[in-house]
N, C-alpha and C positions, 0 to 999 in steps of 0.2 A: 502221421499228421503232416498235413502241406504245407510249409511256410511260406508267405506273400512276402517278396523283398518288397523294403519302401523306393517307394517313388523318386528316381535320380534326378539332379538336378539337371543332369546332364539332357542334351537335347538330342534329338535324330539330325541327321542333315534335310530332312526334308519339311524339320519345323523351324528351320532356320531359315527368318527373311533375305530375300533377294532383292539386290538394286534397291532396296528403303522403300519399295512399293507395297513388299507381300503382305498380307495380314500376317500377323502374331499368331503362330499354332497353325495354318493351313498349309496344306500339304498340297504338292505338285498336282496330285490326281484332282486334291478338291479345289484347287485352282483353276484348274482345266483349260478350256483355252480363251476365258476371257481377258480382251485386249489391255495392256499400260497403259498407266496414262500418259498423253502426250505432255511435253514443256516445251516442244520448238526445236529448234534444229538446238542440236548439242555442239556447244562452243569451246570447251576444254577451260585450260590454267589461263588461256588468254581471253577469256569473256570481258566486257568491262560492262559498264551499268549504264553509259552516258547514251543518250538520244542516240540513233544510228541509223534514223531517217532521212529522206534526202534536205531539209535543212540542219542536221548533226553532219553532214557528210560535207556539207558545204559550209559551213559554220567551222569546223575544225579545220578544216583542209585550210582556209584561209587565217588560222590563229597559228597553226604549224608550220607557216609558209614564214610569217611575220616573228615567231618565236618557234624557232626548229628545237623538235621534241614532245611540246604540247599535243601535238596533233596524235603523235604516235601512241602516247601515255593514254588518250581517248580511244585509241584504239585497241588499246592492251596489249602493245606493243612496249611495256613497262620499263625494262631493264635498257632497252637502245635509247627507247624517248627518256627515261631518266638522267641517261648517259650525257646524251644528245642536248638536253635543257639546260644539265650544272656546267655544260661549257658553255654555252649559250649566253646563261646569265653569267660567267665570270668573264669572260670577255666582254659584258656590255659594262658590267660591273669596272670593270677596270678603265674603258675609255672614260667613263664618267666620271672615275676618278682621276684621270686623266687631265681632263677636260676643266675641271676645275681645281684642281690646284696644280698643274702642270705648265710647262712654258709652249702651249701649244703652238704662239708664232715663231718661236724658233724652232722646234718638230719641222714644223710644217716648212719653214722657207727652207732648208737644213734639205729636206726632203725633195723640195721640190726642183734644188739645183743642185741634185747628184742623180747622175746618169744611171750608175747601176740601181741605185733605188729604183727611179721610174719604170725601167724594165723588171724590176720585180716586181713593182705595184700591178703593170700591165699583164706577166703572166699567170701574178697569184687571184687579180681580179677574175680571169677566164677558169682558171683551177677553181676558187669558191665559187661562181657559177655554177660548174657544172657537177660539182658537190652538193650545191643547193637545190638543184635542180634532180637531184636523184633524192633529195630528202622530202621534197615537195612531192614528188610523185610515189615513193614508198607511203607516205601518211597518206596519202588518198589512197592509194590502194589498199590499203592495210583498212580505212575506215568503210569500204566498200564492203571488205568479207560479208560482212550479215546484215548488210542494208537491201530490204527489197524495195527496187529502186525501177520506176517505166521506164521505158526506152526514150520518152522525152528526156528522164532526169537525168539518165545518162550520159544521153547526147551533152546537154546542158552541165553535167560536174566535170566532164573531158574536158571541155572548153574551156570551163576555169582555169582547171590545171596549166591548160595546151597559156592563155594568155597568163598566168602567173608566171610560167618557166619562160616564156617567153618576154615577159617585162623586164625579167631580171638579169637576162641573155641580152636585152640590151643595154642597159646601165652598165654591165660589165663590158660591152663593145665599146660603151663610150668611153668607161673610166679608163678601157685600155689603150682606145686612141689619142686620149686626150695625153695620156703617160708618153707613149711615144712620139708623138707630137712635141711635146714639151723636152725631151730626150733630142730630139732633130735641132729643137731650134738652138738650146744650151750649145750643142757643137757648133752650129753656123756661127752665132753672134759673138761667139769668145775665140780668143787666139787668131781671129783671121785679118789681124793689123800685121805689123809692124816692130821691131823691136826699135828702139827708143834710149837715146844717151843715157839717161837717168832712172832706167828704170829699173823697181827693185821690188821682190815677190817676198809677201809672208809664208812662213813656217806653217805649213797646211799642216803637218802633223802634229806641231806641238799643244802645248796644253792651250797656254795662250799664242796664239799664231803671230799676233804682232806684237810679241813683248821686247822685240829688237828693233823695232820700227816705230820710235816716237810720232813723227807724223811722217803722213802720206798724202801727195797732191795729185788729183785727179783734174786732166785738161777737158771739160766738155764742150763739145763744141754740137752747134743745130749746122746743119749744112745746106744750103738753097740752091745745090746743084739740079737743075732738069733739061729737059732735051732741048732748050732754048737757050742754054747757058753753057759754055765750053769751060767745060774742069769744073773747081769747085769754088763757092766762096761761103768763107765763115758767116753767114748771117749774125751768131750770136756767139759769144766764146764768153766761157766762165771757168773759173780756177777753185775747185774746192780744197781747202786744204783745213785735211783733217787730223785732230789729235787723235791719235789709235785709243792713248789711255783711257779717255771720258769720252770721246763721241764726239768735243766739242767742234763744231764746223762752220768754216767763213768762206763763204760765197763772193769772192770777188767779181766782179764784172768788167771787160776789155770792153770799152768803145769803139764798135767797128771803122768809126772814124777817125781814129789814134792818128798824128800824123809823128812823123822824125822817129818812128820808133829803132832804137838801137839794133845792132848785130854784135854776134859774140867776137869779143878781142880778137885781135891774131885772123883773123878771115881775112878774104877778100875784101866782101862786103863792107866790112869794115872801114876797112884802109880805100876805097872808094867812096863812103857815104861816112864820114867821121859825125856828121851830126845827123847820124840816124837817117833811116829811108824814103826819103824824100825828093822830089822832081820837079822840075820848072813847065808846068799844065796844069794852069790854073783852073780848067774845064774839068783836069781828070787826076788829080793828083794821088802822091803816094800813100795811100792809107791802111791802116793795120788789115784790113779784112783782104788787100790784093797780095797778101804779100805770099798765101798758098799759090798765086798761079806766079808768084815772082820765083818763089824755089822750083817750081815745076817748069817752068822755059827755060831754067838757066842750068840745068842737069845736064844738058849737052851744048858742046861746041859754045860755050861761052868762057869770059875770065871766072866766072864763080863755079865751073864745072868741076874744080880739082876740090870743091867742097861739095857741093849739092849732089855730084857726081854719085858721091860713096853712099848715099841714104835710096833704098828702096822705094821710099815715097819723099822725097824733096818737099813737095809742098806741104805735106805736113811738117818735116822738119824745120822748115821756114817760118811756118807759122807758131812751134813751141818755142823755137827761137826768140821771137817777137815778146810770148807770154814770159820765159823765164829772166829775159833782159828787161822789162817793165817790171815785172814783180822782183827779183832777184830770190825767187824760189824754185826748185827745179820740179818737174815735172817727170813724173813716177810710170803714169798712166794716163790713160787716154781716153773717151770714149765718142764716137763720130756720131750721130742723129741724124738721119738725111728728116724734112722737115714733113715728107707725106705720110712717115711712122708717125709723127704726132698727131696727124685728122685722123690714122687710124686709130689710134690708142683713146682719144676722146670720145670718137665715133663708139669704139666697145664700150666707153664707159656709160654710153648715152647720155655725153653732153655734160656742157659743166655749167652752175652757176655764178656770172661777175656780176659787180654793181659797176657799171658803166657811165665812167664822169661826164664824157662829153661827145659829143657824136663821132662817131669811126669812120671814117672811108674804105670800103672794101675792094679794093685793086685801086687804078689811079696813080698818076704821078705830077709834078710838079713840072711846066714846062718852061722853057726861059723866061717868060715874062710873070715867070711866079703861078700861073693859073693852075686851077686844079683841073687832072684832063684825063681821061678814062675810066671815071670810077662809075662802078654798075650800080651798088647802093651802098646803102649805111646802115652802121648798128647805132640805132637808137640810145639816147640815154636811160639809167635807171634799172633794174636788177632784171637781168637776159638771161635765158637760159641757148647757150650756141652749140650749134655740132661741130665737127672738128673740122670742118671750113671756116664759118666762122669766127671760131674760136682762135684757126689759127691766122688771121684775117685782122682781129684783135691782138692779138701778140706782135704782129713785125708790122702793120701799116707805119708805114713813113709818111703816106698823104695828109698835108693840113697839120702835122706835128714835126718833132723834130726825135733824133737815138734817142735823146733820155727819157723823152715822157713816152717813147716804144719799151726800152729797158724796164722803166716803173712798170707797165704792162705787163711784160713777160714775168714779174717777180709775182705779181696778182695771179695770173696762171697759171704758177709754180706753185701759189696756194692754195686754190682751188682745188687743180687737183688732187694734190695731197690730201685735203682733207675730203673732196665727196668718192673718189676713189671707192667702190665697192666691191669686194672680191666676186660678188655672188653674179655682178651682172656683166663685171670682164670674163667672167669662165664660160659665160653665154656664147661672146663673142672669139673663144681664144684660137679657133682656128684659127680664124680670119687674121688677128693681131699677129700670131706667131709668126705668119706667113709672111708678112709685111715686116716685121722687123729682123725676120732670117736675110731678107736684099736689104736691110737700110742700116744697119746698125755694125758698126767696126771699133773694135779695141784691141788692146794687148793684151785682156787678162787673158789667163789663164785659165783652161776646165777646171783642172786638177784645186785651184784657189777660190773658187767660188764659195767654201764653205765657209774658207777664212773671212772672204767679203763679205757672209753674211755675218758673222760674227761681229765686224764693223760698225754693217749697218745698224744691226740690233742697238750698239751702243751709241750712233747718231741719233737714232731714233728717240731714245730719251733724255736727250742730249740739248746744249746750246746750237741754234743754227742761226747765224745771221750774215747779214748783205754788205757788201761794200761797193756799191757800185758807184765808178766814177764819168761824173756829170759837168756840165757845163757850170755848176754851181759851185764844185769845186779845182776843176782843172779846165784848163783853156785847151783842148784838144789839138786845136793847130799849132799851138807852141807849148807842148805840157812838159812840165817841170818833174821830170821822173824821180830827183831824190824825193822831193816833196807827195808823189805819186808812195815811192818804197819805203818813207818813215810812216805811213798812213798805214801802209798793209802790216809793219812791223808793230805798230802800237795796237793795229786789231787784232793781232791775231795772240797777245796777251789774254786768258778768260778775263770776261767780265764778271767783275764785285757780286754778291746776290744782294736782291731788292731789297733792303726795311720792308719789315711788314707796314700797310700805312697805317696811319696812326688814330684808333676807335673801331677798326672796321670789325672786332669781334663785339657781334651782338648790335652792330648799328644800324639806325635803321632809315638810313638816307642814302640817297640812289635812284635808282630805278623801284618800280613795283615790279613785285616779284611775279615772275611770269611774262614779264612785257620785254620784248626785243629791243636795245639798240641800237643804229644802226652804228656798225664801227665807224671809226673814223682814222685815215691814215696819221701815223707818227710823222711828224719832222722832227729828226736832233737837233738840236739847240747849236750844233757843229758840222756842217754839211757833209765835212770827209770823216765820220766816223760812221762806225755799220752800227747795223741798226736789226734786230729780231724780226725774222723772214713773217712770222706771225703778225706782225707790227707795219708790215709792209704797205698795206691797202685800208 
């Protein structure tokens, strides 16, 4: 008898499907050689799904440029673009949080006057470059693999590429010139004075830098030296003197027309001019603003050389002399302004807005019989917008006025620009600026303290600032009474009381309509020699 084994579950290898094409049950032979079917070129682990036409190709390429990662992740390039993205977003993630609850203006000044930083900014800017620029061009290429693409689109997706890496090769040229640039200027304008009787340097490294240094007086002077002028002369001299603790800051003002001003004890000078520095020319007399070229001629081959002698710059020393014997405060620091830096610095800002009281004469002077005589034109009265001709045209005119209602000026465009100052539209111009204040500008500080100084300013910044400037309303210039002059600087530079709130103003509804402008109107003190909020000024 024959037995039939039953039917194995088991298969042949030749009923075994191939590649998920074969029929179920047919066999090589009865397969034979009809064709596969086609799906397209074969893409492997790295297929993705998204468009990869020539707008996929140009569509990602420019979202991958913008957010490095994205583009690749379209490409199926998974694991790098994944990589590439969660840095991507944790570093934007972080500026923004940065950004908002961060002290970004002290980051940034912090930053911006320290020399090694800027040279890192500069070479890290050129390194992400051209990091970015290999990211930019792998997601394009990587989004090309399986795009069939004419020789127009080609041409045309190259070019994108070619100006994206090239857009961003120039941002990074600039941000890097701009770094070095600003690196150039920090060394010109710092350290290239003078050292100075009284002068005394914060603790750059400590925690708080000035916590040894209750206050600090800073000499500013504008300077109107040009090639028409031998040496220099003080246009404007102002004494800031600051409390390190709070920020709070008083703005004294020196009358360039100071007459009798003192010399320090024990000098020459001194014991030659016992009532101060003053001369018989009635036409040209002795005034505070000559008294830079008095130390500067008298440096040699004179009786005052065995003093003037020993200082590098004499005429400066003359002239702190002048400040610290009127004020009876010593001078720390210094910083020089030649006054062309100022049309430059206006100029970058694109101009500033005054409300202009009464007509200006722009050049011009006064000739013995009193006339007014070479003036080219006038600034009109009423809210001007000036460039830094102009503007600084408005600041020192002496035609048809007298120093003090110049001085009121200059405090108006100490305000101005303080408050329209925009960062976005001096970094337009900061070559030009930097350039201009690398030849005009001379101090003591220090490189190495610039951090501290910001540290300072940060605390001026939110700080009391106010003026004392002295005027013909409270001191007689030609014969001014300097104790009376240093109990005035001594009683302001006490803080001032804080204001009463006034009384109704929550919830009241008398004033102005809301939305409608004022126009301000200048403070007088009810005390002509007391200072007065810089804000308050105009």
């Amino acid at each position: 008898m024959t037995q039939v084994a039953p039917e194995s579950a088991r298969r042949g290898r030749s009923d075994v499907p191939h590649d998920g094409y074969t029929e179920y049950g047919r066999s090589r032979a009865q397969r034979g050689s009809a064709p596969e079917p086609s799906f397209g070129r074969h893409r492997g682990r790295h297929a993705t799904g998204y468009d990869q036409g020539f707008s996929g190709v140009v569509g990602w390429t420019i979202i991958g440029s913008l957010l490095p990662g994205a583009g690749l992740i379209a490409a199926g390039r998974r694991t790098a673009g994944r990589l590439l993205l969660g840095v991507t977003l944790l570093t934007v993630a972080g500026l923004v949080g940065f950004a908002l609850f961060g002290d970004t203006t002290a980051f940034a000044l912090r930053f911006a006057t320290n020399t090694n930083d800027l040279l890192l900014l500069a070479g890290g800017a050129v390194a992400l470059s051209v990091l970015w620029a290999f990211v930019v061009l792998g997601t394009h290429v990587s989004l090309r693999r399986f795009a069939t693409l004419t020789t127009a689109q080609r041409a045309l997706s190259s070019l994108l590429v070619t100006s994206i890496i090239a857009a961003g090769g120039m941002v990074a040229a600039q941000t890097a010139n701009y770094s070095l640039i600003g690196r150039t200027t920090l060394k010109a304008i710092t350290d290239n004075g003078v050292s100075i009787q009284h002068q005394s340097r914060p603790k750059a490294d400590a925690v708080d830098p000035w916590a040894g240094t209750p206050r600090v007086n800073v000499l500013l002077i504008g300077s109107d030296a040009g090639p028409d002028r031998k040496g220099i002369r003080t246009d404007s001299t102002i004494l800031a003197s600051i409390d390190t603790r709070t920020g709070d800051t008083l703005l004294i003002g020196i009358p360039r027309n100071l007459e009798n001003v003192p010399f320090p004890p024990g000098t020459p000078m001194a014991e030659q001019y016992p009532n101060g520095y003053t001369c018989d020319r009635p036409t040209d007399p002795c005034l505070f603003n000559a008294l830079w070229q008095f130390g500067a001629l008298n440096a040699k081959d004179s009786a005052f050389s065995s003093y003037y002698g020993k200082f590098k710059n004499p005429g400066l020393q003359a002239t702190i002399d002048g400040v610290e014997q009127t004020t009876k405060l010593p001078v720390n620091q210094y910083l020089i302004l030649d006054l062309d830096s100022f049309k430059a610095f206006v100029n970058a800002m694109g101009g500033i807005d005054v409300n202009v009281q009464r007509r200006i004469p722009v050049a011009g002077h006064e000739d013995a019989s009193g006339r007014q005589v070479g003036v080219k034109s006038y600034i009109e009265p009423g809210r001007k917008h000036l460039n830094g001709y102009y503007a600084l045209w408005y600041a020192r005119s002496r035609s048809d006025s007298s120093d003090f209602d110049r001085m009121a000026r200059q405090r108006c465009v100490i305000g101005a620009i303080t408050q329209q100052a925009n960062p976005v539209t001096l970094a337009r111009s900061f070559p030009e600026l930097a350039a201009a204040l690398q030849n005009d500008i001379s101090t003591n500080i220090k490189l190495d303290d610039l951090s501290a100084w910001v540290t300072l300013l940060l605390r001026v910044k939110s700080a009391h600032v106010r003026s004392l400037p002295f005027t013909d309303a409270n001191i007689n210039p030609g014969h001014p009474d300097y104790d009376y002059i240093q109990k005035k600087i001594a009683k302001a530079l006490v803080p001032p009381a804080p204001k009463p709130a006034a009384a109704g103003s929550s919830g009241s509804k008398s004033g102005t309509k809301s939305g409608s402008k004022a126009t301000p109107t200048p403070t007088t003190p009810s005390d002509p020699g007391a200072a007065i909020d810089v804000k308050e000024a105009c």
